[in-house]
N, C-alpha and C positions, 0 to 999 in steps of 0.2 A: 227454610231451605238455606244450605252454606252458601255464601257467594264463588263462584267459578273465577279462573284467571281470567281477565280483562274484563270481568262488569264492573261493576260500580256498588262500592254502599260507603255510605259517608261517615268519618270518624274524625272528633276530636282531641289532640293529643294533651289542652290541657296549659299550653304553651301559647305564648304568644306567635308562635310557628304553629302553625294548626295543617294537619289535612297529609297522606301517606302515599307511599304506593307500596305495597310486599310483594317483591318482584317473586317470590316463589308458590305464596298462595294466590295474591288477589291486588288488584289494582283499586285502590284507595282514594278517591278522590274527595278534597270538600268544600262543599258547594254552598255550605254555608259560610263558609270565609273564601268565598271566590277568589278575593285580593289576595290570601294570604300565601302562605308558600307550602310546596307539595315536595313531600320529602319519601324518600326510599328508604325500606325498610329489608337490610340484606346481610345476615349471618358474616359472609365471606368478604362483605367491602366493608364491614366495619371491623370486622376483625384486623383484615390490612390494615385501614387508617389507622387503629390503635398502637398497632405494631409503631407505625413513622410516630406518630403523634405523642403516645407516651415520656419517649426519650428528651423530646423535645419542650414539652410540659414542665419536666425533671427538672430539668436544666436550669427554667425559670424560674423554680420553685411555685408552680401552681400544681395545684390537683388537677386530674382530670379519670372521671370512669369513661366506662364503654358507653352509655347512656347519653352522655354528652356530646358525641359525634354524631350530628348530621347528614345525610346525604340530600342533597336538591334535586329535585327534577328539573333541573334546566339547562340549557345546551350551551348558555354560554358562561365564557372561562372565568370565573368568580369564586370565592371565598367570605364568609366573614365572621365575625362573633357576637353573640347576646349574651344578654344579663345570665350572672351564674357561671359563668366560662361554657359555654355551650358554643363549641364549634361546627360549623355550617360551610359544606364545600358542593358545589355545585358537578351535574353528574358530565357533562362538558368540561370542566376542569380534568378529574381524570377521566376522561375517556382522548382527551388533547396531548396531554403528559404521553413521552417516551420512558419515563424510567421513575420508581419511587423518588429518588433525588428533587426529582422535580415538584412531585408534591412536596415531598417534605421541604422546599424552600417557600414554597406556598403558604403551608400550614406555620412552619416558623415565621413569618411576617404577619399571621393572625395572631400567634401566642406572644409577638410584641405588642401590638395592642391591648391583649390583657393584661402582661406584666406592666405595661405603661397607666394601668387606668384608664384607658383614652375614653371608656361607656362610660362609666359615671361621669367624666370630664366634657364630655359632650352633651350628659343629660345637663350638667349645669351650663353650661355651653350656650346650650338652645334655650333656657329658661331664663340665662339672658339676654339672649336675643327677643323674647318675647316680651320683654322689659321695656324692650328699648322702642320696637315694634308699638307697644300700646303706649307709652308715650309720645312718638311720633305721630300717632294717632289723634291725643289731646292736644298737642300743638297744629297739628292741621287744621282741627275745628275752630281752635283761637285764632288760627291766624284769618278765617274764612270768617270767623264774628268782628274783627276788628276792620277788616279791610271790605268786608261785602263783596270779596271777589273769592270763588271756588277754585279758581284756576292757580290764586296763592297756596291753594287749600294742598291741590295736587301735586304740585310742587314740590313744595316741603315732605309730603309722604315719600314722595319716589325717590329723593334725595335722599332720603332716610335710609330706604328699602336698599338701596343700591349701595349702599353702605356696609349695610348688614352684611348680604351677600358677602362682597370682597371679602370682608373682618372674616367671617365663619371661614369660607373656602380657604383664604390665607393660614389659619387658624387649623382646617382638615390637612389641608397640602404639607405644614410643619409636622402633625403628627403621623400622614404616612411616612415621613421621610426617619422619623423616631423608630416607627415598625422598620421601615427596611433594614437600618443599624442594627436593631437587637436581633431582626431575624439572623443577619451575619455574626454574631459574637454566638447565638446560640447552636447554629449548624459546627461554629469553631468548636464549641463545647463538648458536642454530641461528635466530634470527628467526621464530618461529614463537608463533603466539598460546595459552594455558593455557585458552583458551576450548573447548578437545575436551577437557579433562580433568575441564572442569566439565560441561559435555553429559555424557558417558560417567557420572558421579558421579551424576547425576540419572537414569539410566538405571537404575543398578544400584539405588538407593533405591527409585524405581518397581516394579520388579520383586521387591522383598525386599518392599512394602506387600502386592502381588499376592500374594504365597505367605506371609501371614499371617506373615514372618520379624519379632520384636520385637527389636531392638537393645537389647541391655544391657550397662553399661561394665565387667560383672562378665565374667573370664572370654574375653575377648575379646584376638583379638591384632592387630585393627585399628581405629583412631579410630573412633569412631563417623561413620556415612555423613553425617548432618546438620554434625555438625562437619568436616568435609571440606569438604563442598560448602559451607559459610559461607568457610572458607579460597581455594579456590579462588574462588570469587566475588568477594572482595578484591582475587586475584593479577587476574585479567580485568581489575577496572577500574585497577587499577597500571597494566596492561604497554598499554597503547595498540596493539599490535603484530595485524594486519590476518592474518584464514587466506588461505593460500595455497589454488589451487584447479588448482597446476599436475602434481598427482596423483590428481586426481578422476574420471578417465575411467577410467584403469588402474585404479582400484580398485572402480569401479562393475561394470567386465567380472569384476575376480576373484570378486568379492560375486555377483555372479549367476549365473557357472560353480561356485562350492562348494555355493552355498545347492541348483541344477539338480540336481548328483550327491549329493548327503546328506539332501532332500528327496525323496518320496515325488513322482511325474510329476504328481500332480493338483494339490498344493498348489502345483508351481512354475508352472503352468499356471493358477492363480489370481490368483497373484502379479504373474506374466509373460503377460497378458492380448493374443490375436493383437490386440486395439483399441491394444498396444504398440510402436512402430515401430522404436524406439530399438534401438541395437547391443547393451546388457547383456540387454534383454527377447530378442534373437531367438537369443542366447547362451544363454541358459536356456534357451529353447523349442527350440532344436537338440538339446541333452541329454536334454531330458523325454521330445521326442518317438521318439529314440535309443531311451530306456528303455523305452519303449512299447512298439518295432517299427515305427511310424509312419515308416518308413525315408525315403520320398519328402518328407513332410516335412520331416523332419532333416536329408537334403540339400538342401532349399528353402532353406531359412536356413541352413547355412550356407555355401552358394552366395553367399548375398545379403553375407555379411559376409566373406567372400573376395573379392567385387567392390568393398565398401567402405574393406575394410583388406590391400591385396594384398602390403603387405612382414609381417602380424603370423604370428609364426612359431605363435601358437598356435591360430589357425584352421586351419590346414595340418593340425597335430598331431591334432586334436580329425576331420579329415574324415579322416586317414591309421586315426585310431582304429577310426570308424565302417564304413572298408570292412576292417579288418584282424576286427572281431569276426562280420563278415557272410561274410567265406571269401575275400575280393577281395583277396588277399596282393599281386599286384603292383600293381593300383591304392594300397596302403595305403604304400606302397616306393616310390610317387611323389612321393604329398601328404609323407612323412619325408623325403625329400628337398629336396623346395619348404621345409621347417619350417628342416631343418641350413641350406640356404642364407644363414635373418636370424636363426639363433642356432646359429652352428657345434660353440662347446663347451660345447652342454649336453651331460650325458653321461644322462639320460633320452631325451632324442631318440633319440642314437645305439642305444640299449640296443631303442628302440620300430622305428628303421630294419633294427636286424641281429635282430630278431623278424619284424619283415614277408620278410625277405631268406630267414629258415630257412623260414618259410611257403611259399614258392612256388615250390617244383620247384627250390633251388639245384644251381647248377653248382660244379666245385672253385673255379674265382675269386669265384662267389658267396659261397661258403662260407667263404673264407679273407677279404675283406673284411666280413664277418658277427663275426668272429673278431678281426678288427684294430679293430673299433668297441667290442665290448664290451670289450677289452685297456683301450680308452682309457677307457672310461667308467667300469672300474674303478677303476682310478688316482682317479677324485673320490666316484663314489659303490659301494662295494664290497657290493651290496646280494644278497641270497640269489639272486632272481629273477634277477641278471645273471651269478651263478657258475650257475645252473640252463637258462639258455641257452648260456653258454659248454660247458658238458659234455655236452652236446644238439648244437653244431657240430664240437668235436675227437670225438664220435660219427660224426658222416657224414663226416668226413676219414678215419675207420679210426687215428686218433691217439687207444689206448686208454687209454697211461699219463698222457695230458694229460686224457679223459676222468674216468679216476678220480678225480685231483685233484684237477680243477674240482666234481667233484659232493663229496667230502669238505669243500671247502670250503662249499657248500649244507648241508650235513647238518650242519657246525659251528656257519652262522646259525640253522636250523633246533633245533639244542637235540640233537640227536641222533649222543651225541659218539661212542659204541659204531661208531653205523655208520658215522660219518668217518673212525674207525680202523681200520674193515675195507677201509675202501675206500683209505688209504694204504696199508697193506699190499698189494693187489691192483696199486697200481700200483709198487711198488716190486720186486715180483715181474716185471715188466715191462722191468728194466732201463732205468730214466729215464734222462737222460741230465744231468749236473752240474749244471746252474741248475737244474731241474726239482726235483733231489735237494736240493738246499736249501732251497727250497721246502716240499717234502714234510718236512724235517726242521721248519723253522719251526714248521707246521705240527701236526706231533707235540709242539712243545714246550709249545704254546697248550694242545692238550687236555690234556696233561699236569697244568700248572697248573689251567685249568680242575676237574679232578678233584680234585686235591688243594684246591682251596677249596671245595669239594663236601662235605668229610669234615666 
C-alpha cells in the first residue's frame, strides 16, 4: 500500500544527511538515523533556491546542480555546507526571511565556505586536534606513573582540552569572518545589495535577546552578532547597489506553502487571514484548509489560483494532491498531467503521476507508462518511495523478479539490509535475465560494503 501524506515510511538518501519529508506526496521520516537530519523534498523551494543560489555559485566558480540544495526540517535560522558542495538551509531560515535578498546573503556566506576550502580544512583541522588530544592523553598517564598522583594526571588533560577548545573555536571564528568577506564581494558580483545580510543579522540578534542567549567572545566559533551587524552595516552603505524584487513573488508563494504544511491549520489560518486576497494567503489557506478536511474550501482556492496562474505547474500538483489523498485517483492523474505539461522533467511530478495512475483501476498500458515515469524519475531522484512504487507496478504486471529487486532496493534506503538480501536472493531464484542480473549484483555489492563498515 502507497504511503498517505503525514504517515511515516523510512528512507535513506545514501548521504551522510539521511531521512526526507515530500511535502506534496508523503512525510519521510528516519528513524534509523534518528540523530541525523530530515530534509524536505519540494519541486517549487528548490527550484527558488537554485534560482538565488546558481548566480552565486557562478560567481565563485563552483558548480553547483539542483540535487545539491537541501532543505532542513528545522525551525531554526541556520544554513550550512557538506562535502561535494551540497548546500543545506534550514526550513526556519526561509520561512524568517522577508525577501530572496536575504537568503541569497545567507547562501553567499555558505558558498564562502566552499570557495575558501574551509571542510576539508576543518577535516584536517579536527585530525589535528585529535593528535594533540591523544597525546595529551599519553602525557597524562606519565605524568600519573611518575608522580603516583591521578589528580597530576587530570590536570595536564584539562589544560590540554582547554586549549584545544580555544585553538579550534579561534581557528572557526577567523574562518566565519573569511565567509562573511567573500559572501560581500560575491553579492557585489552577482549585483545584488549586502543589505539582506544585515536584515537577516538583526534578525538572528533579536531572537538570541528573545531567548535570554548572552553572547560571549569566549568559546565561541562565530564573531559576535553585534560585530557583524557593525560590519555589514559599513558593506550597505559602501555598496550603493538597489535589491532586486524580481524573485519576490516566487518566494512569497514558497514562504506560505512551507510555513501552510509545517504549521499546525489554525496558526496558518491566523497568519493567512480569509480578510487576505493575495495569491501566497489563499496558498496557505488551500493547505490549512486541506488539513482540516474543509475540502470545498480547499478546492475554493485553489480554483481561484488556477484561474490566476493557469501555466504554474504547482497549483495543478497541490489540487492533483488533494484529490489523490481523498480517493479521486483519476481526477489526481489529470491535474499531474496539466503539472508535467509546465514542468516536464521534474521527476516528483512524474513519481506523483505514475502514483495516481497505480491508484486507479490500471490497465497493462496503464501500468507500463506508470513504470516508464518512475524509471525516469529515478535516474534524478532515486528516492525509497519511488523504488516502493516501482515494486508495487512490476507487482501487477506479474513481473516478480523486477519486483523483488525494486523492493530490495526500498529495503536498502530503508536501513534494512537483511531483508534487501533476502529479496535479492528471491529474485535471482527467478532466473532474471542479464541487465537485471547486474543490477542484482551491484546491488549485493553495496550491502556488502555497507556490512562491512558496520563492523
Amino acid at each position: 500500500m502507497v504511503e498517505k501524506t503525514y504517515q511515516r515510511i523510512i528512507q535513506s538518501l545514501g548521504l551522510k544527511v539521511i531521512g526526507s519529508v515530500w511535502l506534496p506526496i508523503c512525510l519521510l521520516v528516519n528513524d534509523v538515523f534518528a540523530q541525523e537530519v530530515r530534509l524536505i523534498s519540494d519541486e517549487e523551494t528548490e527550484q527558488l533556491l537554485a534560482k538565488i543560489s546558481k548566480p552565486l555559485f557562478k560567481a565563485a566558480g563552483q558548480p553547483l546542480g539542483n540535487r545539491e540544495i537541501y532543505i532542513v526540517d528545522d525551525k531554526s535560522l541556520n544554513a550550512f555546507v557538506a562535502d561535494g558542495n551540497n548546500l543545506f538551509i534550514n526550513t526556519g531560515t526561509i520561512m524568517t526571511a522577508d525577501t530572496p535578498n536575504e537568503l541569497a546573503g545567507v547562501i553567499a556566506h555558505e558558498v564562502g565556505h566552499i570557495a575558501g576550502g574551509h571542510i576539508l580544512r576543518q577535516k584536517l583541522k579536527a585530525k589535528s586536534m585529535q593528535d594533540i588530544s591523544l597525546a595529551s592523553a599519553i602525557a597524562a598517564g606519565a605524568a600519573a606513573v611518575f608522580t603516583g598522583n591521578a589528580d597530576v594526571a587530570m590536570a595536564t588533560m584539562l589544560g590540554t582540552q582547554s586549549s584545544i577548545i580555544t585553538n579550534f573555536t579561534q581557528y572557526k571564528t577567523t574562518e566565519e569572518r573569511a565567509a562573511d568577506e567573500t559572501a560581500l564581494n560575491l553579492l557585489q558580483k552577482t549585483s545584488q545589495s549586502p543589505e539582506g545580510m544585515l536584515k537577516f543579522m538583526k534578525k538572528l540578534n533579536t531572537i538570541n535577546r528573545l531567548q535570554g542567549i548572552e553572547e560571549t567572545p569566549y568559546f565561541r566559533t562565530h564573531p559576535l552578532t553585534g560585530e557583524r551587524i557593525s560590519f555589514f552595516e559599513q558593506a550597505v552603505k559602501n555598496s550603493g547597489i538597489k535589491n532586486s524584487q524580481s524573485l519576490q513573488a516566487e518566494f512569497e508563494l514558497v514562504k506560505a506553502k512551507l510555513k501552510a504544511y509545517l504549521q499546525a491549520p489554525n496558526v496558518t489560518l491566523r497568519e493567512y487571514p480569509t480578510s487576505n486576497n493575495s495569491l501566497p494567503a489563499k496558498y496557505a489557506r488551500a493547505i490549512a484548509y486541506f488539513k482540516q478536511l474543509k475540502l470545498s474550501q480547499a478546492k475554493s482556492e485553489i480554483d481561484y489560483l488556477q484561474q490566476k496562474q493557469p501555466t504554474n505547474p504547482y497549483f495543478y500538483e497541490l489540487k492533483g494532491q488533494f484529490f489523490l489523498e481523498t480517493g479521486d485517483a483519476d481526477a489526481a492523474k489529470n491535474e499531474y498531467l496539466k503539472a508535467l505539461k509546465y514542468l516536464p522533467n521534474s521527476a516528483l511530478l512524474q513519481i506523483s503521476l505514475a502514483q495516481a495512475i497505480l491508484e486507479a483501476n490500471p490497465s497493462n498500458s496503464d501500468i507500463q507508462h506508470a513504470i516508464n515515469l518512475i524509471n525516469k524519475a529515478i535516474i534524478k531522484r532515486p528516492t525509497g518511495f519511488a523504488w516502493l512504487l516501482l515494486a508495487r507496478a512490476y507487482g501487477l504486471q506479474g513481473k516478480d523478479t523486477h519486483a523483488y529487486y525494486a523492493s530490495a532496493e526500498y529495503s536498502t534506503r530503508i536501513g534494512a539490509f537483511e531483508v534487501a538480501e533476502n529479496q535479492l536472493k528471491q529474485a535471482l531464484e527467478l532466473n532474471p535475465d542479464k541487465q537485471l542480473k547486474l543490477k542484482i549484483s551491484d546491488l549485493q555489492n553495496k550491502l556488502k560494503k555497507q556490512s562491512l563498515n558496520k563492523r
